[in-house]
C-alpha positions as CSV (number, residue, x, y, z in Angstrom):
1,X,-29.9,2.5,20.7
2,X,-28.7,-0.2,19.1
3,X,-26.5,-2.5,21.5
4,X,-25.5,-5.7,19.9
5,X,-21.8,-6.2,20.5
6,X,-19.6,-5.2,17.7
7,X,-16.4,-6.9,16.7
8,X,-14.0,-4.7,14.2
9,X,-11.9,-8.2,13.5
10,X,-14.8,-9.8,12.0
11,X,-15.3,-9.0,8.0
12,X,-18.3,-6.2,7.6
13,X,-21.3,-7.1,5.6
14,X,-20.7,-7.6,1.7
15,X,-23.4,-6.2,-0.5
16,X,-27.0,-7.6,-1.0
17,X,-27.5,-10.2,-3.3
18,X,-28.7,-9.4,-5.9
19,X,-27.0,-5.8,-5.7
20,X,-29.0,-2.9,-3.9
21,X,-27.8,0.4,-2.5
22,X,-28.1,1.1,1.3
23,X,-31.1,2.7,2.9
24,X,-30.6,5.3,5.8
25,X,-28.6,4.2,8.4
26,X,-30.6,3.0,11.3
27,X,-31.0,5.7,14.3
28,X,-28.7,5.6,17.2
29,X,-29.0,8.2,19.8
30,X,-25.6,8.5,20.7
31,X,-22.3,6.8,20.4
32,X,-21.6,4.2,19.7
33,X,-22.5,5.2,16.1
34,X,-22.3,3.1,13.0
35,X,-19.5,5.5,12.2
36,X,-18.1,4.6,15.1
37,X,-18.0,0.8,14.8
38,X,-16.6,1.5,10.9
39,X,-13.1,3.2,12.3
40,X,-12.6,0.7,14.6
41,X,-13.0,-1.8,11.6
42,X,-10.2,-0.5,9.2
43,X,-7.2,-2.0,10.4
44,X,-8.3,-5.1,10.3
45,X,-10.1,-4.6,7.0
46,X,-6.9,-2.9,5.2
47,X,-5.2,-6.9,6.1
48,X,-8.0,-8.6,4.7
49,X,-7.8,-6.3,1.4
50,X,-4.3,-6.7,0.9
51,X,-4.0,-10.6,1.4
52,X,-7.2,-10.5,-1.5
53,X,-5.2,-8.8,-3.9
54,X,-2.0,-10.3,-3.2
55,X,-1.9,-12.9,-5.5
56,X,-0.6,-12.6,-9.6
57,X,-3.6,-13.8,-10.3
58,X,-5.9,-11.2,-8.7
59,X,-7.7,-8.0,-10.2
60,X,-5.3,-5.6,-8.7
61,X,-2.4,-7.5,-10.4
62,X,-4.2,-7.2,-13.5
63,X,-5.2,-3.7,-13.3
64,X,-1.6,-3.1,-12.2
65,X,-0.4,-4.7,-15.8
66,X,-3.1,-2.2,-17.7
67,X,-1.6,0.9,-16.0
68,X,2.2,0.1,-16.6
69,X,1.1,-0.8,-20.0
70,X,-0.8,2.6,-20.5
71,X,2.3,4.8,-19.0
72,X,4.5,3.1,-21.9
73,X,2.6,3.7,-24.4
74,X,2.6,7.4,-22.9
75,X,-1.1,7.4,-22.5
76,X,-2.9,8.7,-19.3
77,X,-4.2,6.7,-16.7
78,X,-7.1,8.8,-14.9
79,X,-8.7,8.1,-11.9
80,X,-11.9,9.7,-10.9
81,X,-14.5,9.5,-8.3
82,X,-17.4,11.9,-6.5
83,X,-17.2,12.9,-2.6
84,X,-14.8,11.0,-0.4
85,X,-15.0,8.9,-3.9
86,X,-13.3,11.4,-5.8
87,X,-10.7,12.0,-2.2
88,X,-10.2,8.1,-2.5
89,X,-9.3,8.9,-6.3
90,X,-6.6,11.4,-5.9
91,X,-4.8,9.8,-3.0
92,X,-5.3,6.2,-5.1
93,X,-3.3,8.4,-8.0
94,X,-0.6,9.8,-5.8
95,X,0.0,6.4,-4.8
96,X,0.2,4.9,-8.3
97,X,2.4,8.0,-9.5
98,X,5.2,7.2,-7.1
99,X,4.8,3.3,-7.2
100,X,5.5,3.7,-10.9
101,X,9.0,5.9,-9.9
102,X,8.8,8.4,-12.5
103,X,6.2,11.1,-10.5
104,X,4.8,10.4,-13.4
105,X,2.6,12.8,-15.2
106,X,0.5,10.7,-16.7
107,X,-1.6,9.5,-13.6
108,X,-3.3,11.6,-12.4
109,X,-7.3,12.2,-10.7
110,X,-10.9,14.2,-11.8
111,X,-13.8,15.0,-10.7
112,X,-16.3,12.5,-12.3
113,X,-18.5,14.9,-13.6
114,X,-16.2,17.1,-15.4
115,X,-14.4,14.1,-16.4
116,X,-17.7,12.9,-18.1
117,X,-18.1,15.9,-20.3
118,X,-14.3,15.8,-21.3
119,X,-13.6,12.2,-21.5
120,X,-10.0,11.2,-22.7
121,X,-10.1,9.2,-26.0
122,X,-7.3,6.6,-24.9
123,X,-5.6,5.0,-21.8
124,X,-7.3,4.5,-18.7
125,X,-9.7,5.7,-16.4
126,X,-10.2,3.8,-13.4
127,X,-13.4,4.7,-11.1
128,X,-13.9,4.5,-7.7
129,X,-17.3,3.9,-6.4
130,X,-17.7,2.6,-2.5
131,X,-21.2,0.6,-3.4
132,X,-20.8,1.6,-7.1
133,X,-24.2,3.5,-8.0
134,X,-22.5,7.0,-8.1
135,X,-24.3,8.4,-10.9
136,X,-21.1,10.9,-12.3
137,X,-19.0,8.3,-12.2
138,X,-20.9,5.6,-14.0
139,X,-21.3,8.7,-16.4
140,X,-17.4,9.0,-16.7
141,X,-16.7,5.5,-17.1
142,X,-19.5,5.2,-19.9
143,X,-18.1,8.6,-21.7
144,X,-14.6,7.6,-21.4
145,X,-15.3,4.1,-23.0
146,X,-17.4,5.6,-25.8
147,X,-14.5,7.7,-26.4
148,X,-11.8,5.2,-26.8
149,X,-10.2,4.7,-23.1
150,X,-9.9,1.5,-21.7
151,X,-11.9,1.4,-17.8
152,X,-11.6,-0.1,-14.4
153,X,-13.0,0.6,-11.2
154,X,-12.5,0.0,-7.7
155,X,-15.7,-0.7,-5.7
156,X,-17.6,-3.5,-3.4
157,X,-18.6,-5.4,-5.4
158,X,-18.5,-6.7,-9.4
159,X,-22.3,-6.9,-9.0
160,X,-22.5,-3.8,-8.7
161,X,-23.6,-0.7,-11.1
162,X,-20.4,0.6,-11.9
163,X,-18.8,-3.0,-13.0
164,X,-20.9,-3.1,-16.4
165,X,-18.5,-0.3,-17.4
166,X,-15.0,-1.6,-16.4
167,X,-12.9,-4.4,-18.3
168,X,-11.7,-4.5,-14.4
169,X,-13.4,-5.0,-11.0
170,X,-10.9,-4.9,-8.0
171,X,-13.7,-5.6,-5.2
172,X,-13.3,-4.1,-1.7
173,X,-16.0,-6.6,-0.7
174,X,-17.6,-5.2,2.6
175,X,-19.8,-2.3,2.6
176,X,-19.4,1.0,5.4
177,X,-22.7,0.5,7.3
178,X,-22.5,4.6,7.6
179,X,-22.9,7.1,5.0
180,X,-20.8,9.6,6.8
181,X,-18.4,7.4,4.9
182,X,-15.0,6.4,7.0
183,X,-14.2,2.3,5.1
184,X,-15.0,4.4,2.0
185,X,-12.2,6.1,2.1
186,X,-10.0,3.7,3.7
187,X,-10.8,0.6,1.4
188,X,-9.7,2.5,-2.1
189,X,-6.8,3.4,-0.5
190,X,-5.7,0.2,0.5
191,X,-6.7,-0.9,-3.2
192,X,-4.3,1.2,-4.5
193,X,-2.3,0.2,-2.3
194,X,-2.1,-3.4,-3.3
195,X,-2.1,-2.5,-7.1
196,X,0.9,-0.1,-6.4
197,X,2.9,-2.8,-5.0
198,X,2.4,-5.3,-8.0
199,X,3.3,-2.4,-9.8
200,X,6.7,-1.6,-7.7
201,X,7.7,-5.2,-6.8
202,X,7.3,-4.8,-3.5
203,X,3.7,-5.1,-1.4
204,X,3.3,-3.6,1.7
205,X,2.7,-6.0,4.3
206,X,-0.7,-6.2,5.4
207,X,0.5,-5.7,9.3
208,X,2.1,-3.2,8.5
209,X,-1.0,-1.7,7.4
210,X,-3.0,-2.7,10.2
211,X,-0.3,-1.0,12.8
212,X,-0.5,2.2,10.6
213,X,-4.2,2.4,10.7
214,X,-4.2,1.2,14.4
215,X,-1.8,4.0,15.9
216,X,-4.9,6.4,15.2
217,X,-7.0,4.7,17.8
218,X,-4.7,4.2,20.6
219,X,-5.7,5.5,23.8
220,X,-3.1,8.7,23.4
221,X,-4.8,9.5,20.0
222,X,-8.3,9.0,21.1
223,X,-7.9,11.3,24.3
224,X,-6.2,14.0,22.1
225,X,-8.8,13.8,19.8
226,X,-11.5,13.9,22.4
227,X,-9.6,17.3,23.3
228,X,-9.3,18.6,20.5
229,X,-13.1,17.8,19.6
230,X,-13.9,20.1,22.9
231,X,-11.5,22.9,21.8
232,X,-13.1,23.2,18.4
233,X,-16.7,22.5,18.5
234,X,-17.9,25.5,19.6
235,X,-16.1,27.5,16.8
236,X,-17.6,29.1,14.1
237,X,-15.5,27.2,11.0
238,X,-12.4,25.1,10.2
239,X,-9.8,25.4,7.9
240,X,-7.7,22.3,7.1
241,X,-3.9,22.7,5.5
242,X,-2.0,20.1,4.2
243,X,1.1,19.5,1.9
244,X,2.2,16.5,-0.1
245,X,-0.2,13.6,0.4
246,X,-0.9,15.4,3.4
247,X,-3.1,17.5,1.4
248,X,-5.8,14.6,0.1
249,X,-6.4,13.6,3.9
250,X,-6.7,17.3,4.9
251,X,-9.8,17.4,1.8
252,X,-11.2,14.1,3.3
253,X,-11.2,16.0,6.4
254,X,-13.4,19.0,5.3
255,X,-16.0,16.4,3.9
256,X,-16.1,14.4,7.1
257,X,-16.2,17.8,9.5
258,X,-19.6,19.0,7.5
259,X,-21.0,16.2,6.4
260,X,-20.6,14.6,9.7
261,X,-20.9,17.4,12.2
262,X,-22.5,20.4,10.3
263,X,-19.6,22.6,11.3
264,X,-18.7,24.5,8.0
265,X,-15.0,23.9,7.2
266,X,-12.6,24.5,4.5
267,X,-9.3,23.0,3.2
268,X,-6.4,25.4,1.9
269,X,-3.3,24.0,0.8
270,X,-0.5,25.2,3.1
271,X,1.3,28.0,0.9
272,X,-2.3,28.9,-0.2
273,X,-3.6,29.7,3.3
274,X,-1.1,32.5,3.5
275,X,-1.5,34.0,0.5
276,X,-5.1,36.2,0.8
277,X,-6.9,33.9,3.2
278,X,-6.0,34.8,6.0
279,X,-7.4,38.1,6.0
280,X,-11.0,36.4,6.9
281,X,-9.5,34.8,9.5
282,X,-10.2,35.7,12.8
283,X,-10.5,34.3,16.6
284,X,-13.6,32.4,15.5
285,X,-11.7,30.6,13.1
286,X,-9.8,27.0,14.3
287,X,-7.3,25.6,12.4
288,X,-6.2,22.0,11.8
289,X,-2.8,21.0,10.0
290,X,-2.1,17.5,8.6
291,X,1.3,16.7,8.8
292,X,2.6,12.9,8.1
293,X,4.6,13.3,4.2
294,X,7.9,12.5,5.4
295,X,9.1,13.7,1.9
296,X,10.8,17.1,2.6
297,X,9.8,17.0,5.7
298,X,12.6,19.6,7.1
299,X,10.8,22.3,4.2
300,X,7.4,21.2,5.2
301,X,7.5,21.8,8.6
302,X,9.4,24.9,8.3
303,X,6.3,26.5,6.4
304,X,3.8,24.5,9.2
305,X,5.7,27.0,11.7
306,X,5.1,29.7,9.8
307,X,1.3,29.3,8.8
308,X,1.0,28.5,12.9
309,X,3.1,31.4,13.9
310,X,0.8,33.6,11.7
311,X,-2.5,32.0,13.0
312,X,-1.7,32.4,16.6
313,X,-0.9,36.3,15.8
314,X,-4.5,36.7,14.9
315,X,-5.8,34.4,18.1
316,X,-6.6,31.6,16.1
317,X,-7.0,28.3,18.4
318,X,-4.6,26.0,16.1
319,X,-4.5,22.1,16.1
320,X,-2.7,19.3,13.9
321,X,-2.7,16.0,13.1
322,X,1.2,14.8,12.7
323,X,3.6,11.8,12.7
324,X,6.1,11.5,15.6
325,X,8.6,12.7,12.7
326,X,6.4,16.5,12.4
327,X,5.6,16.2,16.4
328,X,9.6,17.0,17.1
329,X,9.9,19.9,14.3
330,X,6.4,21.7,15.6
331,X,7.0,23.1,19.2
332,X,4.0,22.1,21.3
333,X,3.5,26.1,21.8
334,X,2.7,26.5,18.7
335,X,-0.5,24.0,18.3
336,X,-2.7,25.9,21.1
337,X,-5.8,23.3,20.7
338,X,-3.6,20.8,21.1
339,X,-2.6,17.6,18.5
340,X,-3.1,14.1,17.8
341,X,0.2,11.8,17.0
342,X,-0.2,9.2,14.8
343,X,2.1,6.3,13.8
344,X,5.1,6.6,12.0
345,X,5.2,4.4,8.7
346,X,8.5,2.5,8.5
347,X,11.1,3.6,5.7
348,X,9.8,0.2,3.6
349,X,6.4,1.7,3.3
350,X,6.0,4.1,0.3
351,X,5.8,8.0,1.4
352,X,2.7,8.5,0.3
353,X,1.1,5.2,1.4
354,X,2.4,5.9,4.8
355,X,0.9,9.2,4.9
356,X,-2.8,8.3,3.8
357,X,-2.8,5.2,6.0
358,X,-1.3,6.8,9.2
359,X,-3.7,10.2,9.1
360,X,-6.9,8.2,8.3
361,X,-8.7,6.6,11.5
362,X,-7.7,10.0,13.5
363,X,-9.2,12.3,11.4
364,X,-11.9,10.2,10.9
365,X,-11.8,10.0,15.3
366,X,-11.5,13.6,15.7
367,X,-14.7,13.8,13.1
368,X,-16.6,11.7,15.4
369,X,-15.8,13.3,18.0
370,X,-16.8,16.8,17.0
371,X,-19.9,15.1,16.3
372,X,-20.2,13.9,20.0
373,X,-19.5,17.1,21.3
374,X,-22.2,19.1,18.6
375,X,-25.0,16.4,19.7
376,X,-25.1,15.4,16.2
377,X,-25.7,11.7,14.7
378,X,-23.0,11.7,11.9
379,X,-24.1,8.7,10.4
380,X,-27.1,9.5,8.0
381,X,-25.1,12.9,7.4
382,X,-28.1,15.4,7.9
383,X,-30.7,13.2,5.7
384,X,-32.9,12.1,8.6
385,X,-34.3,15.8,8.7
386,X,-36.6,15.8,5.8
387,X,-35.3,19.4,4.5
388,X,-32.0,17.9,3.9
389,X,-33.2,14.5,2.3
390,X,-35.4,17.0,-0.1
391,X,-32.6,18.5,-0.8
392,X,-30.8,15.7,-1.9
393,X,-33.6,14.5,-3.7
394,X,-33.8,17.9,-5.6
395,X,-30.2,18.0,-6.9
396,X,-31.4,14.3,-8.9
């Protein structure tokens, strides 16, 4: 095992130059794993991004300009992406939909492949690509430019693939050395993030940021998480709910659980879970609820209550991942595994920005985790057995 000493304040490693996409991650026999090392990174990365793209001058001021200018002119701005990509895509649109104050209908996210095959034929479509070689959405960005849209992406690098298809680069600049993929989902996220504040006026402050991020590794979060890891491993699959923005995390959360630990998991959204799902339920079956949107947060938890009331009634161990805000409205009886607390994002920080920011290190920790527990090396995510790397190899 690898034991040089890691530092998550110092910047990660930017791309190869010239560009080149990452070979397996090297083999560690237990933790600390690359994945590891990655979480501990983000809050200190999410300041560095920000103060980047702070300026009037940067890319994510420009790109900002492009999308106000596509919503007045009523066009749709479309962002797309593949894997925690495309989760990365549809948190970066809920964050541009509420920076721009209307909800407004024309942002919105695909999947990259389907997007390719139905490409829109004006406005936008922004990409986002952690090292930029995703083949689908290189294919989206080339169909949607042949087609008459305007295109921008958001990846490491504008060496990369992906950047000979965009009018506009907004660089993350360092590169997840792990391809159970934790910085890239953060670092689109705190893209958007700095776009949506040259859109709004206002930036959130990269501290603020940081602190958000950070309240998922304190000591308190970590030891729940190690808890809940124990609770849950030995099940025989998850199902994640969320609401709001709570619902993009709780997808990111599936990915990470089977890509990462091999434990098959699902994500319903909340109202969903109790409509027909739940009659394959049983005591095998864990649950884990995201709960940070503080937008109708009274209605929200309310329903929380009543999709844990329901699961405990069939003996299902239950679990959540909530703000201090959720953590009063869900009595502790009602979460048998246990839950992790997370920070609470000050009233100045957008909703949904505080929501993505404050769930992501701790389900990306309670991922980790799991993969402790299950004896399973998250990092290469199941491609250092040669089936599994055939099998990726197979699909092209």
């Amino acid at each position: 095992m690898e034991t040089t000493p890691f530092d998550p304040t110092a910047p990660l490693p930017g791309p190869p130059d010239p560009w080149a996409s990452t070979d397996t991650p090297s083999r560690r026999d237990g933790p600390p794993f690359h994945m590891t090392e990655m979480i501990a990174a983000e809050p200190a990365l999410a300041e560095r991004i920000l103060a980047r793209h702070a300026g009037a001058d940067s890319a994510a001021a420009n790109l900002a300009a492009r999308i106000m200018d596509a919503i007045a002119a009523g066009s749709p701005v479309v962002f797309t992406g593949c894997g925690t990509s495309e989760h990365g895509a549809i948190a970066a649109a809920e964050i541009l939909r509420e920076a721009a104050g209307l909800g407004s209908p024309l942002v919105w996210s695909a999947q990259a492949f389907e997007l390719s095959l139905d490409p829109p034929t004006g406005g936008l479509v922004i990409g986002i690509t952690h090292e930029g070689a995703t083949i689908a959405t290189n294919a989206a960005l080339e169909a949607s430019r042949a087609a008459g849209a305007d295109t921008a992406v958001i990846t490491v690098t504008d060496r990369s693939p992906a950047a000979t298809f965009a009018s506009v680069v907004v660089e993350t600049g360092e590169l997840d050395q792990s391809w159970c993929h934790t910085v890239g989902y953060v670092s689109p996220i705190v893209a958007a993030t700095a776009i949506a504040g040259h859109i709004a006026g206002a930036r959130v402050d990269g501290a603020a940021a940081r602190a958000l991020l950070a309240g998922g590794l304190t000591h308190e979060a970590t030891t729940a998480a190690e808890a809940l890891a124990m609770r849950l491993a030995g099940l025989d699959r998850l199902l994640v709910l969320g609401s709001g923005a709570d619902r993009h995390a709780g997808r990111e959360l599936v990915l990470k659980i089977e890509e990462g630990t091999w434990l098959p998991a699902a994500y319903r959204d909340l109202e969903t879970f109790l409509h027909g799902h739940l009659a394959a339920t049983d005591r095998t079956t864990g649950i884990v609820v995201l709960a940070s949107d503080r937008r109708a947060r009274d209605a929200r938890a309310a329903r929380i209550r009543g999709a844990l009331a329901a699961a405990n009634v069939i003996g299902m161990p239950t679990a959540a991942i909530v703000s201090p805000g959720y953590d009063v409205l869900l009595p502790a009886a009602t979460t048998t595994a246990g839950r992790i607390v997370v920070a609470e994002a000050p009233e100045d920080v957008p909703a949904a920005v505080g929501a993505l920011l404050s769930t992501a290190t701790a389900l990306q920790t309670l991922t980790e985790r799991l993969a402790r527990v299950r004896r399973v090396d998250p990092d290469p995510i199941h491609r250092d057995v040669d089936r599994y790397r055939e099998a990726a190899d197979a699909a092209g």
